[in-house]
N, C-alpha and C positions, 0 to 999 in steps of 0.2 A: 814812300818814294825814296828806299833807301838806296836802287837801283839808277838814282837820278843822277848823270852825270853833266848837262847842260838845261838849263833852264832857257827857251826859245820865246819870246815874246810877239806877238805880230800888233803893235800898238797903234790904234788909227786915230778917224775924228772922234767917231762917236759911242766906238766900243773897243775894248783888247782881248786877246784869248791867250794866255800863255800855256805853252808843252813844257812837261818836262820826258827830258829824251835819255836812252840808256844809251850803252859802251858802244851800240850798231845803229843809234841817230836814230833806233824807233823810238813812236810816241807813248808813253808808256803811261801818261795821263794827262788831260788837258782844262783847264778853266776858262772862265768868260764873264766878264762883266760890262757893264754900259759904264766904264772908266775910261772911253777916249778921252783927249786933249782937251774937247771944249764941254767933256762934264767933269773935269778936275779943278774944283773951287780954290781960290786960293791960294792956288801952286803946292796943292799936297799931293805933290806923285811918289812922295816917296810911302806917305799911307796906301797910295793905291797900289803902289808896287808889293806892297807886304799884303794888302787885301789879294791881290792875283797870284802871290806867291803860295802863300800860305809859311807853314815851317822849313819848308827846302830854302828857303832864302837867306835864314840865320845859319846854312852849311856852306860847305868853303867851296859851294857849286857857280862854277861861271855863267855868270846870266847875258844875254844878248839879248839886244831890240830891232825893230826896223819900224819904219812907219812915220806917222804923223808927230811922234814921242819927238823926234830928232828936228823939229821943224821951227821958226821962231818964236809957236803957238806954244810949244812945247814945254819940257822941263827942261833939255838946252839943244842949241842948233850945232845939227852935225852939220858941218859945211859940205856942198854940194861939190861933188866928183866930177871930172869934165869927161865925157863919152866922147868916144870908146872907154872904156874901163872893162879891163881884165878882173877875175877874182879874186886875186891876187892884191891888184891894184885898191880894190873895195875895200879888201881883210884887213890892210895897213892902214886904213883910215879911218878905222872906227874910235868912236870920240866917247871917253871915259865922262859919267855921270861923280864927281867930285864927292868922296866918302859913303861911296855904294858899289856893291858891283856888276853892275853895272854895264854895258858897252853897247853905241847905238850905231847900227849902222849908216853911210851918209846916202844921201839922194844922188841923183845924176842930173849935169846938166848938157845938154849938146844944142848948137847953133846950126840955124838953117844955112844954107847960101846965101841970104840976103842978111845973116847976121842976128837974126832971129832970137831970141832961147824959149826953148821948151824944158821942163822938168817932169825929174817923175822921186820918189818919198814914197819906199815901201814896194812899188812893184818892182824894182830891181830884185829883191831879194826870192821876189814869188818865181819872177822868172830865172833865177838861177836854182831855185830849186824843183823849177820843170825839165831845165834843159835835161836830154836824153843823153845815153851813151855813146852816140852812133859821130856825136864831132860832128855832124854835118849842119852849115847854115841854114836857121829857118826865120819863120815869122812868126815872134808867140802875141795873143791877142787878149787884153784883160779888160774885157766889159765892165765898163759899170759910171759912176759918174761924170768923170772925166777920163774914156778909154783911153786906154795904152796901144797902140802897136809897135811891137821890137821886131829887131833885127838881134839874131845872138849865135854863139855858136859855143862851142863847148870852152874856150876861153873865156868867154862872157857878152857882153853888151856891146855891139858894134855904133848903132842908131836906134833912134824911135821919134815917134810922134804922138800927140796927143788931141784928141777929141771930146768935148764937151756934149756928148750927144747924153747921158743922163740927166745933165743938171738942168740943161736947155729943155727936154721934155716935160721934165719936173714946174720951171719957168712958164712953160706954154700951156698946161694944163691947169696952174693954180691961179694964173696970173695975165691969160689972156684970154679973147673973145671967143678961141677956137676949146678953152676947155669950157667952155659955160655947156655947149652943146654935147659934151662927153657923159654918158653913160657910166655903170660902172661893171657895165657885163665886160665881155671879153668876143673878140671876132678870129680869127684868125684869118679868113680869107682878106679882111680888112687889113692886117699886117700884112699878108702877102701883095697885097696890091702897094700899102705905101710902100714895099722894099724895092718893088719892078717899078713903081713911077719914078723912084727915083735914081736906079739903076741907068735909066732910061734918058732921064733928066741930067743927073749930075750937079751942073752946076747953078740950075733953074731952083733950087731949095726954097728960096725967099717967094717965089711965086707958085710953088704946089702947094706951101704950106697954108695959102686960104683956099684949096680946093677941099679941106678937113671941113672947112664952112660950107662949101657952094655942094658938096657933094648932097653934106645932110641936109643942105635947105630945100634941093633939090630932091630928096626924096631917095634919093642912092643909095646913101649912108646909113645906117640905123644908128642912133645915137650910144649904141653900146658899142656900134665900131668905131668909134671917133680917136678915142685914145690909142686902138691899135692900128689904126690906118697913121694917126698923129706920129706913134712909136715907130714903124714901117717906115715911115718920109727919111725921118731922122737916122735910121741904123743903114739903111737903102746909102742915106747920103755919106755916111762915116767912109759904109765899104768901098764908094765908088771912089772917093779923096783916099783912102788908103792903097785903093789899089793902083791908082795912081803915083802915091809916094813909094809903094813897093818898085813902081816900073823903074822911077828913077836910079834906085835903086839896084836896079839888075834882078832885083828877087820877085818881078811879076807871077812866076810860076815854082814859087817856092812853096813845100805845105805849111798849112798854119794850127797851130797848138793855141787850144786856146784855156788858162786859165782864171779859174775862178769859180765862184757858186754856180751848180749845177743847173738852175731853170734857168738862167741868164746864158748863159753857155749853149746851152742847149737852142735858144730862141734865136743865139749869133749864129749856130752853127747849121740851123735850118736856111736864116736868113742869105749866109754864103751860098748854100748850095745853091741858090737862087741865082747866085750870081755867077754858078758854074765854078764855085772853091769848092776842096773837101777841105774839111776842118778834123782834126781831135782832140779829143779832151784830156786836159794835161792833167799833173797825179794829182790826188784829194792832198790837203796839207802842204800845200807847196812853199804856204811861207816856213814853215817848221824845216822843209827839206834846206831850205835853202838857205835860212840861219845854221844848220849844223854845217851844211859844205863852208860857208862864211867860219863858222867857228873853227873848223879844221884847217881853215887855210891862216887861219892866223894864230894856229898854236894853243885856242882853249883848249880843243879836243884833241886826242889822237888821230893821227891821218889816215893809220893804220886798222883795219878792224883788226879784234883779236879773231883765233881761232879759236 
């Protein structure tokens, strides 16, 4: 890795992948371990740091993080950003790890109109390193436990919001009456129905979510659809609350990028078409992209490619 000129961390709960990236931000080799935040005993991140590093760590290569690493769980709290935040505004506020090197990116926090907050830790940087070249505003979308939907534009982070629709399914299938009856096949027409019921429904969530019961006791349902008819109510209800926060917005009819791991992408981006959105899939490595634009705008890297 003697072509190693930034070290890119993407640090979460309950794993890390570190890149190390050459002189043109490609990824030139990548690692992975189960060293997230809450399997770091102790408070030894700085062994886990040298575990994910390996030897490019003892060279005088600047290292950057984002993620859960920067959180109060963490090894120390980048303090959270207020959105809008430009990339700019990001680069200058990343927060040095004290006799390492360290530097973590900060979170963003933005308030609703009734004074609300929402955060987000980690996907700011995914999404800065999706955004495209084209400068025009869109809507990028990152599936997974606690969804993301942004607003961003080639400056950076306008707004976002956040959805609990992972942990909530996760909740409902280990932990309530409606996953006793869940299979562990897979339906897909099952999902497409919960996506249209709740399409349909909106803001009814609380009451289709026992129809997961009445449908299988009624004989509807096959118990191998339960979870995905379960998963359908739930993603169905994210898109119809997002796209409603997009209207607010002005950006009802704006495209939507969506990234993150490819089956989960895929299942949102079926799930839209349902709803009459196209979707696309944003680039593979998006935290890596978007730790070097970060690193470049704060003077690790060159801003410059060479020729």
């Amino acid at each position: 890795m003697t072509d190693t000129r930034l070290l890119a961390i993407d640090w979460g709960t309950s794993s890390a992948r570190a890149y190390a990236l050459d002189a043109r931000g490609t990824v030139i080799d990548e690692r992975s371990a189960p060293l997230g935040v809450q399997r770091v005993t102790d408070g030894r991140f700085a062994d886990a740091l040298a575990k994910l590093c390996g030897d490019a760590l003892s060279t005088r290569v600047p290292a950057i993080a984002c993620g859960m690493i920067g959180s109060r769980q963490g090894w120390i709290e980048a303090p959270y950003r207020d959105c809008p935040a430009d990339i700019d505004a990001i680069a200058g506020a990343l927060t040095r790890v004290p006799d390492t090197p360290l530097l973590i990116v900060p979170g963003l926090i933005v308030r609703d109109a009734a004074g609300v907050p929402d955060v987000m830790r980690g996907e700011e940087t995914q999404i800065i390193g999706a955004l495209d070249d084209s400068g025009s505003r869109g809507i990028y979308v990152l599936p997974g436990t606690h969804s993301k939907w942004a607003i961003a534009d080639a400056q950076g982070i306008v707004n976002f919001a956040s959805f609990m629709t992972g942990e909530l399914y996760g909740v409902l299938r280990e932990h309530s009456i409606l996953g006793r009856l869940a299979g562990d096949g897979s339906d897909k027409a099952a999902f497409d129905r919960g996506v249209e019921t709740s399409l349909r429904g909106g803001a009814a969530l609380i009451h289709d979510l026992f129809s997961a019961r009445t449908l299988a006791l009624a004989g509807v349902l096959a118990s191998d659809g339960v979870g995905d008819y379960l998963s359908g109510l739930l993603v169905g209800a994210e898109i119809a609350a997002a796209r409603a926060w997009a209207a607010r917005n002005a950006l009802d009819r704006a495209r939507v990028t969506l990234v993150g791991e490819q089956a989960l992408c895929e299942r949102y981006a079926h799930a839209l078409q349902l709803a009459g959105i196209d979707a696309t899939q944003g680039p593979a490595a998006a935290a890596a992209r978007g730790l070097w634009r970060i690193a470049q705008r704060a003077g690790l890297v060159p801003s410059v490619v060479p020729s």
